[in-house]
C-alpha positions in Angstrom: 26.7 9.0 -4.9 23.1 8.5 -4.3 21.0 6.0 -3.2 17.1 5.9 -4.1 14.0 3.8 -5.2 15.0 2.0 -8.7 12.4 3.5 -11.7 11.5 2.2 -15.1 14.1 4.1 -16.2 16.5 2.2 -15.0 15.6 -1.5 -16.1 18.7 -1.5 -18.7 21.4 -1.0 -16.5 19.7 -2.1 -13.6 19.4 -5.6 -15.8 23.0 -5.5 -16.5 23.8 -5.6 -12.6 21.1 -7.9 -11.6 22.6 -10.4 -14.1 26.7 -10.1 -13.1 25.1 -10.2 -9.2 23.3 -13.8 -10.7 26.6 -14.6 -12.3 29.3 -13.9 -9.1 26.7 -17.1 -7.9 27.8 -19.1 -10.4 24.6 -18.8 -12.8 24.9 -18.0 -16.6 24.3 -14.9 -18.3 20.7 -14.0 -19.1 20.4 -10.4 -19.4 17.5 -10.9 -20.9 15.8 -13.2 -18.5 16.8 -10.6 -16.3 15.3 -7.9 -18.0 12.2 -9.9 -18.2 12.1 -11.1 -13.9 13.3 -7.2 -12.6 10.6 -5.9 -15.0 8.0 -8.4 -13.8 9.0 -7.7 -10.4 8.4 -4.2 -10.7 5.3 -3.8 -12.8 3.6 -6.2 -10.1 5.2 -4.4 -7.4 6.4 -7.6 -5.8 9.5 -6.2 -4.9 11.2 -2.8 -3.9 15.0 -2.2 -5.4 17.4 0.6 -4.3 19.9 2.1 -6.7 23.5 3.6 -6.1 23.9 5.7 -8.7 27.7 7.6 -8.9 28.1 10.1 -11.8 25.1 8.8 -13.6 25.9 5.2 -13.4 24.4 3.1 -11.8 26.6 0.9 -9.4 24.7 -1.1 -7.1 21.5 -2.1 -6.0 19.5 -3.8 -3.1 16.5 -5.9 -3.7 13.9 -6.2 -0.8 10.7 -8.6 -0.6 8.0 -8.2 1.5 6.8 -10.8 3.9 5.1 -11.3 7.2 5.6 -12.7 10.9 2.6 -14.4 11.9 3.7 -14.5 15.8 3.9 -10.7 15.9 1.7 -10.2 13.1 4.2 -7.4 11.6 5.8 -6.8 8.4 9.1 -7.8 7.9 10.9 -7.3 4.6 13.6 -9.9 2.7 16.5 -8.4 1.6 17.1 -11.1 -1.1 20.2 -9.1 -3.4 22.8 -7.1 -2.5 25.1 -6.0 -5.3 27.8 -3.7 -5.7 30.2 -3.2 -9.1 33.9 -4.5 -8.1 34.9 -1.0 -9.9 33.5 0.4 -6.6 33.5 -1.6 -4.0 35.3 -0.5 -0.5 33.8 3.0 -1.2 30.9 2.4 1.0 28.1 1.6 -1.6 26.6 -1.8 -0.1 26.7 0.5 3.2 24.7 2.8 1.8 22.2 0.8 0.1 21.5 -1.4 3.5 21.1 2.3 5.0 17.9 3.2 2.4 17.0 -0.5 3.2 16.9 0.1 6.8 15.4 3.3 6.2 12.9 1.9 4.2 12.2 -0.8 6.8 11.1 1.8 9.1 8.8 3.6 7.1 6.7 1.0 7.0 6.1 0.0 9.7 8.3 -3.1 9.8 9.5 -5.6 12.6 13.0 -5.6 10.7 14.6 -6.6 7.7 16.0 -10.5 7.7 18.6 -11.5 5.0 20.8 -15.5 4.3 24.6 -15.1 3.0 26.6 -17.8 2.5 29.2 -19.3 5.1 31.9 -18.2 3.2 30.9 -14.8 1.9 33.2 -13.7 5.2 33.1 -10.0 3.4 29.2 -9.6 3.5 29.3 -10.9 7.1 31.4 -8.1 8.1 29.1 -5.6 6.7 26.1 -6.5 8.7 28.0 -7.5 11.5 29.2 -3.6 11.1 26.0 -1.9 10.2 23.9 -4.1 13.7 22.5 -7.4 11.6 21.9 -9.7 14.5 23.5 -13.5 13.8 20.7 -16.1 14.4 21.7 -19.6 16.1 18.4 -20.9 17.7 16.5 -21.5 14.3 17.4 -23.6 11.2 16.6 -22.5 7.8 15.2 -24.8 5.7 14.9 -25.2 1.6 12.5 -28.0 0.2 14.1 -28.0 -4.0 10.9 -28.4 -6.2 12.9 -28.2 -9.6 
């Protein structure tokens, strides 16, 4: 297997991902309206995706966001997606994703790399729990819905 920067290249299958990652949340397929955001995302460089590719497949992929701490006025990155095909999970993929993510992290310079799951997504916990994620309790996270 191996893990590296997504290219233009791989928009179609990367797409294909993308939208069963949108759909094990409970959204409707839209590969094409994720074509069209992953392609946005990357022509305006407003993101940075990792691929696990096995055999010429692509099989997961890890989307980060950039962002910033004022109070130690660092970088800090969002990882936003984490994906891995069912045909493949338990084989270490997501593991070795979050490794180019961390990997990445450091390379530039970051303060970390800060991520949400859901209460029960008990699986995901484990993994960062695993890999040295740090569990926050003294702050709230907030969401104001617009639309």
């Amino acid at each position: 297997m191996i893990v590296r920067k997504a290219k233009p290249s791989d928009l179609e299958a990367l797409s294909q991902l993308f939208d069963a990652y949108r759909q094990f949340y409970q959204q409707s397929s839209d590969l094409a309206g994720a074509r069209n955001f992953l392609s946005a995302r990357m022509e305006q460089q407003e993101s940075v995706v990792f691929v696990a590719e096995n055999h010429g497949q692509l099989v997961g992929f890890t989307q980060l966001y950039p962002s910033f701490s004022s109070v130690t006025m660092q970088r800090l990155w969002i990882l936003n997606d984490l994906f891995v095909d069912s045909n493949v999970r338990k084989h270490g993929v997501a593991q070795a994703l979050m490794a180019a993510a961390k990997e990445f992290a450091e390379q530039t310079g970051s303060k970390g790399i800060i991520l949400e799951t859901d209460l029960d997504n008990i699986q995901a916990q484990a993994l960062y729990d695993k890999i040295g994620y740090e569990k926050q309790t003294a702050t709230y996270h907030y969401f104001l819905p617009i639309n």
